[in-house]
LOKOL-493974 format. One record per residue (C-alpha): residue number from 1; x, y, z; residue in three letters. Coordinates in steps of 0.05 Angstrom, whole numbers, plus 5000, padded with zeros to 4 digits. Layout:
+-----+------+------+------+--------+
: num :   c1 :   c2 :   c3 : residu :
+-----+------+------+------+--------+
: NUM :    X :    Y :    Z :    ALA :
...
+-----+------+------+------+--------+
This chain:
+-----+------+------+------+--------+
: num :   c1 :   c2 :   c3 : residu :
+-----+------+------+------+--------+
:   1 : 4690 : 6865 : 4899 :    UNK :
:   2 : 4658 : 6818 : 4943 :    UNK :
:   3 : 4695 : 6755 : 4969 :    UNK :
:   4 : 4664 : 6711 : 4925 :    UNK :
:   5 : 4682 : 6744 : 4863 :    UNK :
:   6 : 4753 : 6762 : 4894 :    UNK :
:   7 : 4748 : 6674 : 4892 :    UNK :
:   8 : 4729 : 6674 : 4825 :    UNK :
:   9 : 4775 : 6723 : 4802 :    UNK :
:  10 : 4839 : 6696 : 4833 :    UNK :
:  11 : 4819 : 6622 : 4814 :    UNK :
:  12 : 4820 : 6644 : 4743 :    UNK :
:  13 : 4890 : 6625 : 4702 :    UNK :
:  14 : 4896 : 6705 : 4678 :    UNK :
:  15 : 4865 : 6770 : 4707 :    UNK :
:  16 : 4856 : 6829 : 4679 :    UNK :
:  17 : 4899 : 6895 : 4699 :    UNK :
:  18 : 4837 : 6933 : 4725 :    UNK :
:  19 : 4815 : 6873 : 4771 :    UNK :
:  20 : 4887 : 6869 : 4802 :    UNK :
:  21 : 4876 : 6933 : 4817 :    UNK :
:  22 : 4813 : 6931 : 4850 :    UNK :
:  23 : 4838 : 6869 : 4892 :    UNK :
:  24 : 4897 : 6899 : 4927 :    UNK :
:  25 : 4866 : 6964 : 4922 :    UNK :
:  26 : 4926 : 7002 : 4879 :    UNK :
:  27 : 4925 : 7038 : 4822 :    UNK :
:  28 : 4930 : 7001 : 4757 :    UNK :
:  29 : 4995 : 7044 : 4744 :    UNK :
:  30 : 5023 : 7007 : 4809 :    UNK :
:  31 : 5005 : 6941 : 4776 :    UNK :
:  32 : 5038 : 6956 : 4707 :    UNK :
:  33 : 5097 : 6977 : 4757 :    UNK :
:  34 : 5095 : 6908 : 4787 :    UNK :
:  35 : 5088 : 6877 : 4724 :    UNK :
:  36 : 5145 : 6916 : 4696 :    UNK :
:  37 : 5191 : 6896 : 4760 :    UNK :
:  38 : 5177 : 6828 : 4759 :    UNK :
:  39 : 5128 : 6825 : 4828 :    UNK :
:  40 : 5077 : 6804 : 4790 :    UNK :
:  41 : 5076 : 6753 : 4726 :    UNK :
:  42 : 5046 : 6785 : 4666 :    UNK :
:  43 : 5033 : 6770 : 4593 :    UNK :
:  44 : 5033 : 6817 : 4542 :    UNK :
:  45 : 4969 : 6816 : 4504 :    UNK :
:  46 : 4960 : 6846 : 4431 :    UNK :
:  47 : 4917 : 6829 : 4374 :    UNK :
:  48 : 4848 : 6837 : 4348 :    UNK :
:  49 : 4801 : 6870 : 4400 :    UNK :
:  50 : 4860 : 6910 : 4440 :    UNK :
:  51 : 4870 : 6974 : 4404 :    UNK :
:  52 : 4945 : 6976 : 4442 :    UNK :
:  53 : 4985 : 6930 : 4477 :    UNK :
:  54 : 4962 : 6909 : 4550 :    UNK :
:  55 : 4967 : 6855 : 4598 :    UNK :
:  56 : 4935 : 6796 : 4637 :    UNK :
:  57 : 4970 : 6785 : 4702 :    UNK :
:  58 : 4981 : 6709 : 4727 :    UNK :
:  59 : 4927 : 6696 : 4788 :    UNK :
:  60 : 4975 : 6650 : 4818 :    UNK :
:  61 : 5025 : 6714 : 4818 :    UNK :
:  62 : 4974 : 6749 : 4862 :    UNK :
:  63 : 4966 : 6694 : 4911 :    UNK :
:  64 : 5034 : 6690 : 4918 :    UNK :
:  65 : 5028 : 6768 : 4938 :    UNK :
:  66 : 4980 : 6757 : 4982 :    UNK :
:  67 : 4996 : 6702 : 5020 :    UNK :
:  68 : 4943 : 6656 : 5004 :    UNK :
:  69 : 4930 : 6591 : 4966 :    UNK :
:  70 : 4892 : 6574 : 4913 :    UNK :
:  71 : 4826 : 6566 : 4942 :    UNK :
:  72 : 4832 : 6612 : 5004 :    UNK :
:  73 : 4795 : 6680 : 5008 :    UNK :
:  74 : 4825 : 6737 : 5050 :    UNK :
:  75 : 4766 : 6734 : 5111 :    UNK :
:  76 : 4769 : 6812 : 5114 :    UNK :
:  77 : 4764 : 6862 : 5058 :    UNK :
:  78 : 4837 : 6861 : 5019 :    UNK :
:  79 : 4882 : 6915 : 5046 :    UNK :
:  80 : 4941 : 6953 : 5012 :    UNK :
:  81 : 5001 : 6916 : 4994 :    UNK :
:  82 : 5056 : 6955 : 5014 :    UNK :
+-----+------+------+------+--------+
């Protein structure tokens, strides 16, 4: 992802499993494990158009997991979260 879509992305209210992922550059297993811990916030989706359960993680949760505020952009490329 390029910095200005990381900006979009994380300046969105809910993001999707997949681009969590790609941000902190883990496996979307390791997000559902955050999610499942409690490191990040997630809501359960269901309903028409998801043929199972899944979820949309809070962007504010994955600020808060990066260390940056609403409207600031990591300068480098993201690097694991350990």
């Amino acid at each position: 992802m390029t910095e200005a879509e990381i900006k979009q992305t994380l300046v969105s209210a809910l993001v999707t499993v997949t681009d969590v992922a790609d941000i902190l550059k883990v496996s979307t297993v390791t997000v559902y494990r955050w999610v499942d811990e409690g490191t990040l916030e997630g809501i359960k989706v269901t309903g028409p158009g998801h043929s199972r359960s899944t979820y949309r993680v809070k962007s504010a949760s994955v600020r808060r997991l990066l260390g940056v505020d609403e409207y600031e952009v990591p300068k480098q490329t993201l690097q694991t979260i350990p």
